[in-house]
LOGU-599982 format. One line per field, with one value per atom (N, C-alpha, C, CB): residue in one letter; x, y, z. Coordinates in steps of 0.2 Angstrom, whole numbers, plus 5000, padded with zeros to 4 digits. Atoms other than C-alpha are relative to their C-alpha. Glycine has a CB too. Layout:
! LOGU-599982
residuo	[A ...]
u	[X ...]
v	[Y ...]
w	[Z ...]
//
This chain:
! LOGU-599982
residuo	[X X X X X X X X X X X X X X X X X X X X X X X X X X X X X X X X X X X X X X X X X X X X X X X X X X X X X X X X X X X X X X X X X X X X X X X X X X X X X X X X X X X X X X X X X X X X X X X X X X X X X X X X X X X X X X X X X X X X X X X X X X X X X X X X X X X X X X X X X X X X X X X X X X X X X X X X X X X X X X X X X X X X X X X X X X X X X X X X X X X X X X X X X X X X X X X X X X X X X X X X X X X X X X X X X X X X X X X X X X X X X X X X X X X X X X X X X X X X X X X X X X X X X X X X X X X X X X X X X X X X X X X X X X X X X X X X X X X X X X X X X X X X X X X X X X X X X X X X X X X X X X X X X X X X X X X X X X X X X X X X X X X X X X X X X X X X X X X X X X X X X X X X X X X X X X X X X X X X X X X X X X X X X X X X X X X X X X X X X X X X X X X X X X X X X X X X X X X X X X X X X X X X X X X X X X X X X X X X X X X X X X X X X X X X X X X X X X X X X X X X X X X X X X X X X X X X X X X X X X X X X X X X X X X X X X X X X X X X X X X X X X X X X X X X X X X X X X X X X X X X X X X X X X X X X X X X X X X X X X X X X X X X X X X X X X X X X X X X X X X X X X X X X X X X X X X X X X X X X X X X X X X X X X X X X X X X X X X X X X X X X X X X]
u	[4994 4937 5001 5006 5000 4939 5008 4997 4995 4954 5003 5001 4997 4966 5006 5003 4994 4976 5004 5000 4995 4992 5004 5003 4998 5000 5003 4995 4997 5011 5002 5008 5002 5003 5001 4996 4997 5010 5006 4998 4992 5027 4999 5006 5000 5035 4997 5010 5002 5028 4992 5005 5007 5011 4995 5000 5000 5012 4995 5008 5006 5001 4992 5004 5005 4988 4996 5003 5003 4986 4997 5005 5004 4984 4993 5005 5008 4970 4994 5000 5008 4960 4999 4999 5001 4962 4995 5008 5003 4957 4993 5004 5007 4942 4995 4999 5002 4938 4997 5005 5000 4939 4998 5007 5000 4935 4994 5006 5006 4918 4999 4997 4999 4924 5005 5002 4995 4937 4998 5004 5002 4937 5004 5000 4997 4949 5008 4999 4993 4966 5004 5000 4998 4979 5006 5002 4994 4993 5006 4997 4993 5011 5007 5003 4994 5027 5002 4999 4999 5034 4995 5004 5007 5018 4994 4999 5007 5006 4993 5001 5006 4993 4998 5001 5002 4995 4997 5006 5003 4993 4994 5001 5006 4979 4994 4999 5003 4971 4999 5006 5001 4974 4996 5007 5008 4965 4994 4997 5006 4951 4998 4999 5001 4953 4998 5009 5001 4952 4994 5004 5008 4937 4995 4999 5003 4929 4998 5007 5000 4931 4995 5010 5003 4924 4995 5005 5002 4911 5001 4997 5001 4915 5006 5006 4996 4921 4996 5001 5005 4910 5007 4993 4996 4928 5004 5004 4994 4939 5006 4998 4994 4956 5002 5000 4996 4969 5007 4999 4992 4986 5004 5001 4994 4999 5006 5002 4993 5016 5004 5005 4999 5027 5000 4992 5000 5033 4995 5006 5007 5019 5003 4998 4999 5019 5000 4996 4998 5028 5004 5005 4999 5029 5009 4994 4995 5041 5004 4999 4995 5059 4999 5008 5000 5055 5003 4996 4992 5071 4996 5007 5005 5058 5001 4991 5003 5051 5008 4997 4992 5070 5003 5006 5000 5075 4998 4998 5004 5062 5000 4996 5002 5063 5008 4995 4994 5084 4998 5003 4999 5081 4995 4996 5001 5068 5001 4996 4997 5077 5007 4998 4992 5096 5003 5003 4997 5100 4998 4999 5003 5092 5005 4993 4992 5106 4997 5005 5002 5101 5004 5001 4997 5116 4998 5008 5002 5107 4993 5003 5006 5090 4999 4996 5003 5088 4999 4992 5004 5078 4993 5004 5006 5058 4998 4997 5000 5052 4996 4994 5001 5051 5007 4994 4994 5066 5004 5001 4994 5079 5004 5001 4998 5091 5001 5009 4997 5095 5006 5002 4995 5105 5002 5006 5002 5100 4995 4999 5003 5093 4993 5005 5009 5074 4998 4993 5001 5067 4990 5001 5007 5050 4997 4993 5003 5051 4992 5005 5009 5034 4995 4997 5005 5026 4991 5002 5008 5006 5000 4997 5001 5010 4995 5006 5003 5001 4993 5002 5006 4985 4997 5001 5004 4983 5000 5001 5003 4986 4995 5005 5004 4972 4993 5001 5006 4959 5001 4999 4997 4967 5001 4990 4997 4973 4994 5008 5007 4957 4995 4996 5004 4948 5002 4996 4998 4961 5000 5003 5001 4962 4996 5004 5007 4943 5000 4993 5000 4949 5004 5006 4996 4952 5000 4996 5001 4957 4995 5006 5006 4946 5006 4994 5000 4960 5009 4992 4994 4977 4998 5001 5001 4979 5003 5006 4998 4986 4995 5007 5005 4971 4994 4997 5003 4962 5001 5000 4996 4972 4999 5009 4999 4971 4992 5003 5006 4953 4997 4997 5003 4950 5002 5002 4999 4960 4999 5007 5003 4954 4991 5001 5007 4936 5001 4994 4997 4947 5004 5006 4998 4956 5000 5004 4997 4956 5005 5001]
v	[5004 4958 5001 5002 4999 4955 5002 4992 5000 4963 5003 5002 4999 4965 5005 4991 4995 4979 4998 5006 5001 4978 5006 4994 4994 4993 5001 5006 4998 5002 5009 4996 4995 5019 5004 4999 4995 5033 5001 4998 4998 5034 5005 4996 4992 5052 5000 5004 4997 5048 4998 4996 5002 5047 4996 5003 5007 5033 4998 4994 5006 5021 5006 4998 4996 5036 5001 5009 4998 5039 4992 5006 5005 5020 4998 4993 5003 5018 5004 4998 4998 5031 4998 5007 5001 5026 4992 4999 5006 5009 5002 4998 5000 5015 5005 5001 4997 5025 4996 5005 5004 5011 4993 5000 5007 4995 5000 4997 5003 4986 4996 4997 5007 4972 5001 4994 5003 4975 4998 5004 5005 4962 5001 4992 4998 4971 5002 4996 4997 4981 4997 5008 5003 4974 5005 4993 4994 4988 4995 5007 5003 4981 5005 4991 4996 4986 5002 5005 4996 4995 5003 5004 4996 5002 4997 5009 5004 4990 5003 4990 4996 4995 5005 5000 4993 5013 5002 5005 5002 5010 4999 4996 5004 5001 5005 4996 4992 5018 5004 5004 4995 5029 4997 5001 4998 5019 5002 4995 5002 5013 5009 4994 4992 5036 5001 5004 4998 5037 4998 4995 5005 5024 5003 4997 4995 5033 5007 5003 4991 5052 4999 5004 4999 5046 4994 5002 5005 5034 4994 5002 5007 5017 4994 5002 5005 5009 4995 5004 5008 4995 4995 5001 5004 4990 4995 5005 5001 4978 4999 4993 4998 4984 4992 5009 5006 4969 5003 4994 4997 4972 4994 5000 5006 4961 5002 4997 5002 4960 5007 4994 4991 4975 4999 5007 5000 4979 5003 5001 4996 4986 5007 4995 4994 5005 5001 5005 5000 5009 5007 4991 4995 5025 5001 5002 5002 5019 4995 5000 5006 5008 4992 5002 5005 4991 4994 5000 5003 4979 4994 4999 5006 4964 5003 4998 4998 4975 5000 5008 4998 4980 4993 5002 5007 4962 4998 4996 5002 4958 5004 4998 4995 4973 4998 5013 5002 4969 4992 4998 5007 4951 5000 4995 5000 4954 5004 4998 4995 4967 5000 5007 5001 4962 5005 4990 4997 4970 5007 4998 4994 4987 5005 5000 4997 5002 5005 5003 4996 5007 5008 4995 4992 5021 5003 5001 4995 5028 5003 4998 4999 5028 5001 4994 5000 5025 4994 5003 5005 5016 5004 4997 4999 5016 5003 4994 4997 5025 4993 5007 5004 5012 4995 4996 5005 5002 5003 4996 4998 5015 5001 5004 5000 5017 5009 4996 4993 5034 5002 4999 4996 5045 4998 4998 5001 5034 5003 4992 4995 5042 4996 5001 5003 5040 5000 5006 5001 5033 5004 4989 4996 5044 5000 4998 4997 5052 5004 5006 4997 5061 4996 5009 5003 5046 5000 4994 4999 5050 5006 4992 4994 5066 5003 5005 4996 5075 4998 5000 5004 5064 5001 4993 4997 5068 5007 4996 4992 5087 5001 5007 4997 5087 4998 4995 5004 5074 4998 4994 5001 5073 4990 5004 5006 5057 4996 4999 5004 5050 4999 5003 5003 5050 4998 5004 5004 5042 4994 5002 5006 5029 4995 4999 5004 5023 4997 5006 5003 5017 4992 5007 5006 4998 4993 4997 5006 4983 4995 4996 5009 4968 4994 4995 5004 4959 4999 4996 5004 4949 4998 4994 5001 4947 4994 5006 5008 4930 4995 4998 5003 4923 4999 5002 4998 4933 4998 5007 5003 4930 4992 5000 5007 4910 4999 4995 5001 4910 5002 5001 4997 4922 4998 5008 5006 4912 4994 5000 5007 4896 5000 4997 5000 4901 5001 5009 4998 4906 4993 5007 5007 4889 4995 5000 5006 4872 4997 4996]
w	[4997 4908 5007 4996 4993 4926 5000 5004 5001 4932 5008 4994 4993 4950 4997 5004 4999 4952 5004 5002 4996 4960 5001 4997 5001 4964 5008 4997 4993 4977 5000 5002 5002 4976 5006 4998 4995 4988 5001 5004 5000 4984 4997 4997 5001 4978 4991 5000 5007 4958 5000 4994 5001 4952 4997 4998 5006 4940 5003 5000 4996 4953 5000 5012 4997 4958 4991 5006 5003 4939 4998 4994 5004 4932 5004 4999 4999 4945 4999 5007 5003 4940 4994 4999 5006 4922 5002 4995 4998 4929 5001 5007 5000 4937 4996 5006 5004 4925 4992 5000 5006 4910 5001 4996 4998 4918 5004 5004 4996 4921 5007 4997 4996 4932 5004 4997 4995 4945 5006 5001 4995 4957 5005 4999 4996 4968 4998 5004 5000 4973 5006 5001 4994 4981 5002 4999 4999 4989 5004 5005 4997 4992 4998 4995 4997 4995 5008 4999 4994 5011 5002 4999 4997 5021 4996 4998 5004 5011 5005 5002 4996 5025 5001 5006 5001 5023 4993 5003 5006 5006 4996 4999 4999 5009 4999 5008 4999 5016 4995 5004 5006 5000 4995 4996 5006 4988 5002 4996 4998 5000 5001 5008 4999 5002 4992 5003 5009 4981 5000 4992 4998 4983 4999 5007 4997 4996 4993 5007 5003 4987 4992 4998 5004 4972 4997 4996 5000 4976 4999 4998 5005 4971 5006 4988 4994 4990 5001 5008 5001 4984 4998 4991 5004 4976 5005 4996 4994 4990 4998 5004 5000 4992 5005 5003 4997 5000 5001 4995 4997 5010 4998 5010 5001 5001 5001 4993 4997 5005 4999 4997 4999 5013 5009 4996 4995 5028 5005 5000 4995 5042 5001 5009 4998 5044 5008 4996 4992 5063 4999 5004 5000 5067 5004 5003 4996 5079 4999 5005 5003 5077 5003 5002 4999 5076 4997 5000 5001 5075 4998 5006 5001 5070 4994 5004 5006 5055 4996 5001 5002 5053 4997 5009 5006 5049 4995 5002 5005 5039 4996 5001 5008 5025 5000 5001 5001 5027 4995 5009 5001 5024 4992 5008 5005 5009 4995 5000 5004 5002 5001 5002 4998 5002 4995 4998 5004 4987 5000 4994 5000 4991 5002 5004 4998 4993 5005 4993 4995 5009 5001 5005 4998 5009 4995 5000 5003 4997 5000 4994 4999 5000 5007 4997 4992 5019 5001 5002 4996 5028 5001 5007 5001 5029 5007 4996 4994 5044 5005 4999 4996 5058 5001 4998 5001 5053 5000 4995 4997 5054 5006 4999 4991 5069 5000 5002 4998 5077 4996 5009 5002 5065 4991 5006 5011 5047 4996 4998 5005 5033 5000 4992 5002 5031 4992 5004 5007 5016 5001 4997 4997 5014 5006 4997 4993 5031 5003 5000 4995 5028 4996 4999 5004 5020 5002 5000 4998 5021 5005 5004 4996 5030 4996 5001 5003 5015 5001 4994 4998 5017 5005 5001 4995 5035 5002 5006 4997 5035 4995 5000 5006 5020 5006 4989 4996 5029 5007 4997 4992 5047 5000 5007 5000 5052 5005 5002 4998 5063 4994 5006 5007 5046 4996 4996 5002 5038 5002 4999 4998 5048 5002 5002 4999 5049 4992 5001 5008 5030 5001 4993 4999 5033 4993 5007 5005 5020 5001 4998 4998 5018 5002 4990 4998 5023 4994 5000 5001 5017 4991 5006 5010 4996 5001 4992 5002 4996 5003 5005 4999 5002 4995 5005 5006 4991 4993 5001 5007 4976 4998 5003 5002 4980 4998 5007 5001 4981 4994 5005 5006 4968 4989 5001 5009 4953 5001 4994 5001 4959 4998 5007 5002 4954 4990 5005 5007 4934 4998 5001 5001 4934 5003 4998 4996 4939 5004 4997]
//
């Protein structure tokens, strides 16, 4: 069975990191991953980092939707994780690193810290997607249905 992950793997539970090993562990055919959420792009990074580690970066990973990881506060980003997250309870969670202001709570302050004190962060970020999932996505079930 051909089959696309979808996942937003690198948050505090393990849930995402375990279904894709099962994944690549039980599946002949995947035709790719796509990483969404908040930091889609950093995202991106960890599997094409699973990939990598356990041979199989033959597989193309895809950045879908999610706000861009900015180390620094960017009121653009800020809008737009507001605007597609109205319902989200920011006093309770935060805000995602880049979109908080001076003095608001961070939502995984040390997101992908663990990643680069294991593998340093210039060999993490030689890990790039193939590219944008909504393209990928359109073209890849137009070859599945009419």
């Amino acid at each position: 069975m051909d089959t696309v992950l979808i996942t937003d793997i690198g948050s505090v539970d393990p849930d995402d990191t375990f279904a894709l090993l099962c994944l690549l562990k039980n599946c002949k055919s995947i035709k790719g991953i796509i990483t969404t959420h908040h930091f889609a792009d950093q995202r991106a990074k960890i599997v094409k980092l699973i990939l990598n580690e356990l041979k199989m970066d033959h597989i193309p990973v895809y950045i879908g939707e999610g706000i861009e990881y900015k180390e620094k506060y960017d009121d653009e980003i800020r809008k737009d994780f507001i605007k597609n997250n109205s319902k989200f309870p920011f006093d309770i969670f935060g805000f995602p690193i880049g979109t908080h202001k001076e003095g608001e709570k961070i939502w995984f302050p040390d997101f992908f810290k663990g990643f680069y004190d294991i593998y340093g962060k210039e060999y993490c970020d030689t890990f790039k997607a193939y590219g944008k999932a909504n393209t990928y996505l359109i073209e890849t079930l137009a070859k599945y249905s009419p």
